[in-house]
N, C-alpha and C positions, 0 to 999 in steps of 0.2 A: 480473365476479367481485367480490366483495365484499371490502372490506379489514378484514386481522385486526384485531383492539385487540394495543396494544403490550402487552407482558406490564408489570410494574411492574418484576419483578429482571429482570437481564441472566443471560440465557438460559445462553451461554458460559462454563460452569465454575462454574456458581451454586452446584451442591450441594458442588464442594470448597472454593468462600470460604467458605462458613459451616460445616464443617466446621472449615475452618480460623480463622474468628473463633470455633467456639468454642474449640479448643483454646488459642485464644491467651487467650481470659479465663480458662478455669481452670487456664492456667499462671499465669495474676496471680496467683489465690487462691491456689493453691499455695505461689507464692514470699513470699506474706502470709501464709499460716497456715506457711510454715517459720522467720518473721522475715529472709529474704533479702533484703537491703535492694538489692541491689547489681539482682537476677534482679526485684524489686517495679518501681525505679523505670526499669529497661530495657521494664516492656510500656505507658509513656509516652510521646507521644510529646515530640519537643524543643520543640513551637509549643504543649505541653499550656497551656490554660488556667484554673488552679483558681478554684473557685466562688468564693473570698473574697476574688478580687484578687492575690492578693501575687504574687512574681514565683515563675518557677518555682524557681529558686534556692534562696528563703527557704521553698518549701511542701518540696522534698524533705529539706531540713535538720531539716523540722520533722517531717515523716513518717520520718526513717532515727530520728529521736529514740523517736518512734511504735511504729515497729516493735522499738527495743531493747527498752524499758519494760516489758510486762508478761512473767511467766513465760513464758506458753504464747500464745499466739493460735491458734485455728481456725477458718478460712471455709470456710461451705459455701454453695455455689449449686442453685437449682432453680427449674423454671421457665423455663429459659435459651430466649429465642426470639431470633433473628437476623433484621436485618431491611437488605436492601442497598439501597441508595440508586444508586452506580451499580459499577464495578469495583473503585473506591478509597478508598470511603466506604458503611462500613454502620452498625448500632447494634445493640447487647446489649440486652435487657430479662429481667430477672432478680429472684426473689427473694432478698436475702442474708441469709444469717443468721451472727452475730459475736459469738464468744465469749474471749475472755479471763480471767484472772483478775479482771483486775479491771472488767470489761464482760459484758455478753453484751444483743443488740439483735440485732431483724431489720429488715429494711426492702426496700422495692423500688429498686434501682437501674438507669439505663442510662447504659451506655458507648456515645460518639461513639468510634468508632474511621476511622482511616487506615490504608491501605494502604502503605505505606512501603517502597522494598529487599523486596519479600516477604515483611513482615512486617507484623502487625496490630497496630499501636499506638493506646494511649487518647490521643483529644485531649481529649474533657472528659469530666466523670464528674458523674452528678445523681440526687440522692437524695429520696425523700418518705419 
């Protein structure tokens, strides 16, 4: 008898982690287009590594500054594809699109996310 190919996702509750990584990323947006600093920097994880270096310390200082500042903020996602790696490790790939008063840009982003506690937290986040 011949042997199967391995599938690439784990088989075992695939379609609820990515149900469940997505609602964990448009809980992020949400808590980003509500300016909830507290609910934003919670779907982080604590080993997050942001793109420019700084420690994570100084980047959420700089992001809770981020999300006071403008009036309004609104993200929207679409496009959302989830891709798992194994149980505890999947990625987002997404289009964003970002509005504020004093912004509005779109861009493709993905999220490295962790499984964490049974929760889906961002470990790094990359943008073109």
């Amino acid at each position: 008898k011949p042997v199967e190919k391995v599938v690439e996702k784990p088989t075992v509750g695939a379609s609820n982690n990515e149900d469940d990584i997505k609602a964990a990323v448009h809980a992020w947006a949400a808590a980003w287009s509500a300016q909830n600093a507290k609910k934003y920097l919670a779907a982080y994880a604590e080993d997050f590594r942001p793109a420019d270096g700084a420690s994570r310390s100084d980047w959420a200082e700089l992001r809770r500054e981020r999300l006071a500042a403008p009036k309004f903020i609104k993200v929207g996602l679409s496009e959302v594809t989830i891709k798992l790696s194994d149980n505890t490790h999947a990625s987002a790939h997404f289009r964003q699109a970002y509005h504020a008063n004093t912004l509005q840009t779109s861009s493709h982003k993905t999220l490295l996310l962790v499984k964490n506690d049974g929760h889906w937290l961002i470990q790094e986040e990359r943008a073109k």
